[in-house]
C-alpha positions in Angstrom: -61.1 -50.2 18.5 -58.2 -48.1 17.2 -58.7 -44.5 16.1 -58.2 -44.1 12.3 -55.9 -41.2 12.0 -55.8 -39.3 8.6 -52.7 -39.5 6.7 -52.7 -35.6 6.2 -52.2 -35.2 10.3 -49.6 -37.5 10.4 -47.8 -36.2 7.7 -48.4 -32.8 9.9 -47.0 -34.1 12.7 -44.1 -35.0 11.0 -43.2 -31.6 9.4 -43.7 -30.3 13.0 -41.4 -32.6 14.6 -39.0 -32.0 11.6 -39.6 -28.4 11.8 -38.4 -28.3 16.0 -35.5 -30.6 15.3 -34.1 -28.3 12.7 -35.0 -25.3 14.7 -33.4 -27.1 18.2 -29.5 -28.0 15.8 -29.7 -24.8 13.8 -29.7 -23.2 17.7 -27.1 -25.2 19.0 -24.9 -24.7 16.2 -25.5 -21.0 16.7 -24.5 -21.4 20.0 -21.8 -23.4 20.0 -20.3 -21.0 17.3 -20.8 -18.1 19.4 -19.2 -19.9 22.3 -16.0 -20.7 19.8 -16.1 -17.1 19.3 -15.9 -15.8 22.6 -12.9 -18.6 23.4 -15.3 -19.6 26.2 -18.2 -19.5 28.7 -19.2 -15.7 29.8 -18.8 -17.1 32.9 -15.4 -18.5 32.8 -13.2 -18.3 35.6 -9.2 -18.6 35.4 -7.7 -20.1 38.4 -4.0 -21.7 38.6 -4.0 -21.3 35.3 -6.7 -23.4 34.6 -10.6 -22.2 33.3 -13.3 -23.3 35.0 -17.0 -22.6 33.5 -19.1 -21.6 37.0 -18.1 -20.1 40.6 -19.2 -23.9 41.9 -16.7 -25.9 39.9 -14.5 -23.4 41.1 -15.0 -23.6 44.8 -15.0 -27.3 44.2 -11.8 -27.5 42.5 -10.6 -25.4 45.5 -11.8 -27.2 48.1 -10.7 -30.6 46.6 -6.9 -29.2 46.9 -7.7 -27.9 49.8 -8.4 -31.3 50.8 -5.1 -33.1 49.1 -2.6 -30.3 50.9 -4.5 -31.3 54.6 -4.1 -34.9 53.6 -0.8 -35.0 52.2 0.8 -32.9 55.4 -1.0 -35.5 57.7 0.7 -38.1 55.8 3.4 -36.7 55.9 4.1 -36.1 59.2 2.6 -39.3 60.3 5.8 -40.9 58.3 7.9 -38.8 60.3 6.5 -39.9 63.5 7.3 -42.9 62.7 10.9 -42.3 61.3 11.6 -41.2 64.5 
């Protein structure tokens, strides 16, 4: 047997869930307006130019070019190996 709900609760729960949707985008405006604001994250980091939001991103930025230099040398002097 199914439970009879009263329309007066589900017309509660739908001012509820209204209620938290409008309180969740009226925060992320707020947010993303403060964020506009500042020109970007707090935590923003500048390297090579370039921003990056956290310290991670950052050290994996840096170890991915870190990576490309080693790879690129090895390449390269594997081709001149071979040249000669």
């Amino acid at each position: 047997e199914k439970k009879k709900i009263s329309k007066a609760q589900v017309a509660n729960k739908i001012e509820q869930r209204e209620a938290i949707q409008k309180k969740r985008k009226l925060r992320n405006t707020l947010h993303a307006h403060t964020e506009k604001k500042k020109g970007f994250h707090s935590k923003a980091f500048v390297y090579e130019g370039k921003q990056f939001r956290k310290g991670d991103k950052l050290k994996k930025h840096s170890a991915q070019m870190q990576k490309k230099k080693v790879k690129k040398n090895f390449c390269s002097a594997l081709l001149q190996g071979r040249s000669e």
